[in-house]
Backbone as a printed PyTorch tensor [residue, N CA C, xyz], in Angstrom:
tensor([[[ 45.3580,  24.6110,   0.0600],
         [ 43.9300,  24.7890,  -0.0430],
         [ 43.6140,  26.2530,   0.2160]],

        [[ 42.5820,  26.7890,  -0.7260],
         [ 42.3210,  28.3730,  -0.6410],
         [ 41.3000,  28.1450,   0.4900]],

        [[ 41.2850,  29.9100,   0.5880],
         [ 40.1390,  30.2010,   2.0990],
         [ 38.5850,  29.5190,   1.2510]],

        [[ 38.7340,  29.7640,   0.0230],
         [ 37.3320,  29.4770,  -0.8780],
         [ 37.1510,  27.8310,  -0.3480]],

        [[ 38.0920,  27.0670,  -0.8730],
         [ 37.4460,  25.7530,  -0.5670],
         [ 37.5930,  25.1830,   0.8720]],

        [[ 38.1970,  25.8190,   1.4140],
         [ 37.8090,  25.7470,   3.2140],
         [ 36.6050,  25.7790,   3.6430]],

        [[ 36.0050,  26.7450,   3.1050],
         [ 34.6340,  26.7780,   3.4170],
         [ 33.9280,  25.9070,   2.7100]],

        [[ 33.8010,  26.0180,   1.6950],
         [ 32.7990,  24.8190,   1.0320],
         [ 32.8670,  23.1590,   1.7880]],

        [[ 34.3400,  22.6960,   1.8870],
         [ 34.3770,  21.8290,   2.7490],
         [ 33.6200,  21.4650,   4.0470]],

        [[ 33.9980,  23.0910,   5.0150],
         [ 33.0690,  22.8270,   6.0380],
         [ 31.5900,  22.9250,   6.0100]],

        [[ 31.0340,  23.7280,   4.9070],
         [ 29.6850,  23.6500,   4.6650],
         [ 29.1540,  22.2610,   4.2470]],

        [[ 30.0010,  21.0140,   3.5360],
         [ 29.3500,  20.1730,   2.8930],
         [ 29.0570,  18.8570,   4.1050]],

        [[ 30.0090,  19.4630,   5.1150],
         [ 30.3030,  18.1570,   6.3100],
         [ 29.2850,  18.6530,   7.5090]],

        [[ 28.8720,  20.0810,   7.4880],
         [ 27.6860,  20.5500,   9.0180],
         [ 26.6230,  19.5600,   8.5410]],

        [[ 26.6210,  19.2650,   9.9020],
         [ 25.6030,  17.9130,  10.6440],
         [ 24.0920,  18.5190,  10.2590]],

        [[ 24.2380,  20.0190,   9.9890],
         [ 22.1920,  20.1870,   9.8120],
         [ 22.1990,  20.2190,   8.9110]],

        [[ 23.1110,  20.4010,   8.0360],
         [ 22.8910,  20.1820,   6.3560],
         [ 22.1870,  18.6040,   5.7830]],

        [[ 23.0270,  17.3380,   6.3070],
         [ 22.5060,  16.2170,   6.1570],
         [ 21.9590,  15.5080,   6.7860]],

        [[ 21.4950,  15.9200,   7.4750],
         [ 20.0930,  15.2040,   8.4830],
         [ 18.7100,  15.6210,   8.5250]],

        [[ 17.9900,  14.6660,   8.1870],
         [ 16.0180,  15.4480,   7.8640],
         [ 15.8060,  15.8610,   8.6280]],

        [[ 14.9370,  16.5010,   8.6370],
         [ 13.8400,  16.8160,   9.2770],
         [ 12.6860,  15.7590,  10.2230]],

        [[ 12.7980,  15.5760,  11.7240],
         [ 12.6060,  14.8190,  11.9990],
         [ 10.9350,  15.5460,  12.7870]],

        [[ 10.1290,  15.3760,  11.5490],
         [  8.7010,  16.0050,  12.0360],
         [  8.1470,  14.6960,  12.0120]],

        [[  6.5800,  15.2040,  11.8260],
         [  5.3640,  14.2630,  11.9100],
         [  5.5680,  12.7390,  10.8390]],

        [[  5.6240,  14.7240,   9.4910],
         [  5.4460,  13.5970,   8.1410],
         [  6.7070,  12.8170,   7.6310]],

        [[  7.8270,  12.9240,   8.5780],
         [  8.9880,  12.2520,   8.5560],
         [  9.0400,  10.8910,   8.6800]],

        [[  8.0430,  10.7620,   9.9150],
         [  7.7880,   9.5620,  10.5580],
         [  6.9890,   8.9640,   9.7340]],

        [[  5.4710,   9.1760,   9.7310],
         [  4.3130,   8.5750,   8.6460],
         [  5.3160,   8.2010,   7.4660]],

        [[  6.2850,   8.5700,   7.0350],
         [  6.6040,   8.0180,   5.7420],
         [  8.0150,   7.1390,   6.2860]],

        [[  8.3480,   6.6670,   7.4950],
         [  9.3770,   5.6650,   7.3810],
         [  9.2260,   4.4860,   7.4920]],

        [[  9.8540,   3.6990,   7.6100],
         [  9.7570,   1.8000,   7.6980],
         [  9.6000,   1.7510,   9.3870]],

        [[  8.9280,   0.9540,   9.6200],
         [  9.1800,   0.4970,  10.4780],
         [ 10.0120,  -1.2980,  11.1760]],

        [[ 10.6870,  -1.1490,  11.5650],
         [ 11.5060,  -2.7800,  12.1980],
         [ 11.0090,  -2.9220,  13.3050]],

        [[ 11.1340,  -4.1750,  13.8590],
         [ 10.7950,  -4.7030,  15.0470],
         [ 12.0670,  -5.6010,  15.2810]],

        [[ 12.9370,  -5.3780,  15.6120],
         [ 14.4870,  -6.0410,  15.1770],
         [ 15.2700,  -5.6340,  13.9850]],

        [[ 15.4880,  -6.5730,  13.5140],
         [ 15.7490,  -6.8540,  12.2180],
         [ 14.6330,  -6.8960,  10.8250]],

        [[ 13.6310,  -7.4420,  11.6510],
         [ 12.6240,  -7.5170,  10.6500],
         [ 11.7020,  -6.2960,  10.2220]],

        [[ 11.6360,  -6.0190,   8.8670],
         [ 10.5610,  -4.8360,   8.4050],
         [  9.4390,  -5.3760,   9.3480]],

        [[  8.8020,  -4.3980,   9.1620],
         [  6.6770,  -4.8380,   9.8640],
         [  6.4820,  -3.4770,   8.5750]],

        [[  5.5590,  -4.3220,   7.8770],
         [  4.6360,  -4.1370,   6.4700],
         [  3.4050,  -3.5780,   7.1170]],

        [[  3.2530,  -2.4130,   6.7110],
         [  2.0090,  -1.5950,   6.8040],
         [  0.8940,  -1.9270,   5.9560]],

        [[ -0.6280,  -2.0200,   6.5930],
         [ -1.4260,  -2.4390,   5.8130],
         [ -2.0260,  -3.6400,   6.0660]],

        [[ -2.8490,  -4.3980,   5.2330],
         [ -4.2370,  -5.3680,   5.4310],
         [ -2.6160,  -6.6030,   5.1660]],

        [[ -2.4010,  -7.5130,   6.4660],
         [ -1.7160,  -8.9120,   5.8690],
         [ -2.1210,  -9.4250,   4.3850]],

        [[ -1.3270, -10.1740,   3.7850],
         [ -1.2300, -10.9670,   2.5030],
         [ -2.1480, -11.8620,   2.7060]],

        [[ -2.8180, -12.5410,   1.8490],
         [ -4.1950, -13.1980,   1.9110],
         [ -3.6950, -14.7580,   1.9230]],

        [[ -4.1990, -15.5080,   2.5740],
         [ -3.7020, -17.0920,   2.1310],
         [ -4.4640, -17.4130,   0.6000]],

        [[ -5.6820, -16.7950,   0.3800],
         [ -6.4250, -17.2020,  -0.8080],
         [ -6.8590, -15.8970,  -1.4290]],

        [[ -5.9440, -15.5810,  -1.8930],
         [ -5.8140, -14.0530,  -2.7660],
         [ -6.8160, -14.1610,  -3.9230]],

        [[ -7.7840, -13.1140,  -4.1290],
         [ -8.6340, -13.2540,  -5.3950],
         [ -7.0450, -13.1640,  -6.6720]],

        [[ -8.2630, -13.8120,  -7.7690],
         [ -8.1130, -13.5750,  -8.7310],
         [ -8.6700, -12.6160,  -9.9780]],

        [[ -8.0510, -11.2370, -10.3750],
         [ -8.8310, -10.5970, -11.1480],
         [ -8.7560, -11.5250, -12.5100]],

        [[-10.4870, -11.1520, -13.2860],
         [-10.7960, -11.5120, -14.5440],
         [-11.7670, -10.4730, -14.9500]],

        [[-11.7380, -10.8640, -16.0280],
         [-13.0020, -10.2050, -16.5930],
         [-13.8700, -11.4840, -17.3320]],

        [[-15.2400, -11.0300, -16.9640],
         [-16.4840, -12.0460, -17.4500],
         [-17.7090, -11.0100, -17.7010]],

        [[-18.3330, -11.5850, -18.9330],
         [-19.3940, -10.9090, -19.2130],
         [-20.5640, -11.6500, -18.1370]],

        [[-21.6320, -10.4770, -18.3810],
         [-22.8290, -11.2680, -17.0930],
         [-23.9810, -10.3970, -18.2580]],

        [[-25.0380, -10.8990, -17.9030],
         [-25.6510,  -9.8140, -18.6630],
         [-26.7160,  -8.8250, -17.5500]],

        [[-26.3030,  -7.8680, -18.3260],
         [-26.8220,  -6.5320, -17.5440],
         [-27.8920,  -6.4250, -16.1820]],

        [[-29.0970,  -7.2560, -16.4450],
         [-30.0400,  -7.1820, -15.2470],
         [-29.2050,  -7.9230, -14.2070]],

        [[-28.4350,  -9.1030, -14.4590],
         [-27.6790, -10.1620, -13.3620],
         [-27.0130,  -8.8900, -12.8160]],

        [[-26.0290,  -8.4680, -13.5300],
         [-25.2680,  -7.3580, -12.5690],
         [-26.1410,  -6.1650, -11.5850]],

        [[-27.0550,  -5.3760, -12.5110],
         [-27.6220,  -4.9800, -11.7330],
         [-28.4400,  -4.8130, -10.4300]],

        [[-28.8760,  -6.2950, -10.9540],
         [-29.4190,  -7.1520,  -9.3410],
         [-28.4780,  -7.1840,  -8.4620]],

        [[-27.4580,  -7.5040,  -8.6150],
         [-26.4270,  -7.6900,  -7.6230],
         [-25.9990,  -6.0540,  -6.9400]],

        [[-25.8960,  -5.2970,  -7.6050],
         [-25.3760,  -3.7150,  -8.0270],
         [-26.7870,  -2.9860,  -6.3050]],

        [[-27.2730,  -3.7060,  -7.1620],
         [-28.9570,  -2.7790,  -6.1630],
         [-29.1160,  -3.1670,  -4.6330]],

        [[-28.1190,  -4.7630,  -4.3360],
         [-27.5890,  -4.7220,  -3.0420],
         [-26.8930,  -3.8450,  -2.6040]],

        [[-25.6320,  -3.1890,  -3.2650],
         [-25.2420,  -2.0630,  -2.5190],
         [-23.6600,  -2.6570,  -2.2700]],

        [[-22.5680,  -2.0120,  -1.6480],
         [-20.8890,  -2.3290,  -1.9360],
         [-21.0840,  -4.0260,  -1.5350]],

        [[-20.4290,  -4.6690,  -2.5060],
         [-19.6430,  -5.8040,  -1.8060],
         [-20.2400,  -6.7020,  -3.0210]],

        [[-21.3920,  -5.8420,  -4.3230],
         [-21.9680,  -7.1670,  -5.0060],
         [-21.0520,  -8.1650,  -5.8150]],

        [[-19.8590,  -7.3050,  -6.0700],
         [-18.9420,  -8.6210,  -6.3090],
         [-18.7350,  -9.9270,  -5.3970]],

        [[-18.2810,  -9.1160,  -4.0430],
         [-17.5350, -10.5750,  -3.2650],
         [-19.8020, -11.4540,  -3.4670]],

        [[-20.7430, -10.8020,  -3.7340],
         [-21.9060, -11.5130,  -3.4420],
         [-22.1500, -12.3850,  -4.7650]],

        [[-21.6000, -12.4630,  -5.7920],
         [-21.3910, -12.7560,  -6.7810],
         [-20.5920, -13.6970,  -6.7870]],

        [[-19.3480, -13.9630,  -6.0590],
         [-18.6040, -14.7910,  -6.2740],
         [-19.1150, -16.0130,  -4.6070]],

        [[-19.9770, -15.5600,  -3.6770],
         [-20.9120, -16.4370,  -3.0010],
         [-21.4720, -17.2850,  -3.8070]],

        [[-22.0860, -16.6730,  -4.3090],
         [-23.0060, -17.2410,  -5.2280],
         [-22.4200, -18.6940,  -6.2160]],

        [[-21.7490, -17.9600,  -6.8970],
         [-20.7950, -19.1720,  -7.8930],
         [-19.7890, -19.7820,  -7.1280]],

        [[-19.6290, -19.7160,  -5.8180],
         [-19.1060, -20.8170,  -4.8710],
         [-20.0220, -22.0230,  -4.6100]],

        [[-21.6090, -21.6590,  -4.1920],
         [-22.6140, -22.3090,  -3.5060],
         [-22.7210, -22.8000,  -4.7160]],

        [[-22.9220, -22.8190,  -6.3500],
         [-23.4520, -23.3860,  -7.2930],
         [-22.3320, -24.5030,  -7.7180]],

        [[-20.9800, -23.8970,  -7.5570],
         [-19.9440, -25.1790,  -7.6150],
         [-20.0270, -26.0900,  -6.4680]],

        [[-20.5440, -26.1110,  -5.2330],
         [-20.4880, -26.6650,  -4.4660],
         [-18.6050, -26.6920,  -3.8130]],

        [[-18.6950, -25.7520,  -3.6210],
         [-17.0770, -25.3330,  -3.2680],
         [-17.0290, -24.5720,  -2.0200]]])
């Protein structure tokens, strides 16, 4: 083995070459376990997950709903709960 690949060798095996950077944004972006088990970042999985669709409404209906202000969907789908009796 030449002096050339002596070195390259020991350059490819130093310990600061392959190990991150163990900052802030190191962390914010890893998994977290609690054992064995992942722990999932974020709002839990829903037991009764919407369903996206698309439905026409006509314009003033939406707007009425719209002029309540954020949420006139989920107030929309109140609505056509209480009329199914559901």
């Amino acid at each position: 083995m030449t002096e050339k690949d002596g070195n390259i060798s020991k350059r490819a095996t130093d310990p600061d070459d392959v190990k991150p950077e163990l900052d802030d944004a190191w962390f914010e972006e890893a998994d977290a376990f609690v054992g064995a088990k992942l722990v999932r970042r974020g709002r839990p999985k829903s037991d009764n997950p919407k369903q996206p669709v698309s439905l026409r409404l006509d314009r003033d209906v939406v707007d009425w709903f719209k002029r309540g202000g954020d949420g006139w969907q989920t107030r929309i789908n109140d609505e056509l709960r209480k009329v199914a009796g559901i």
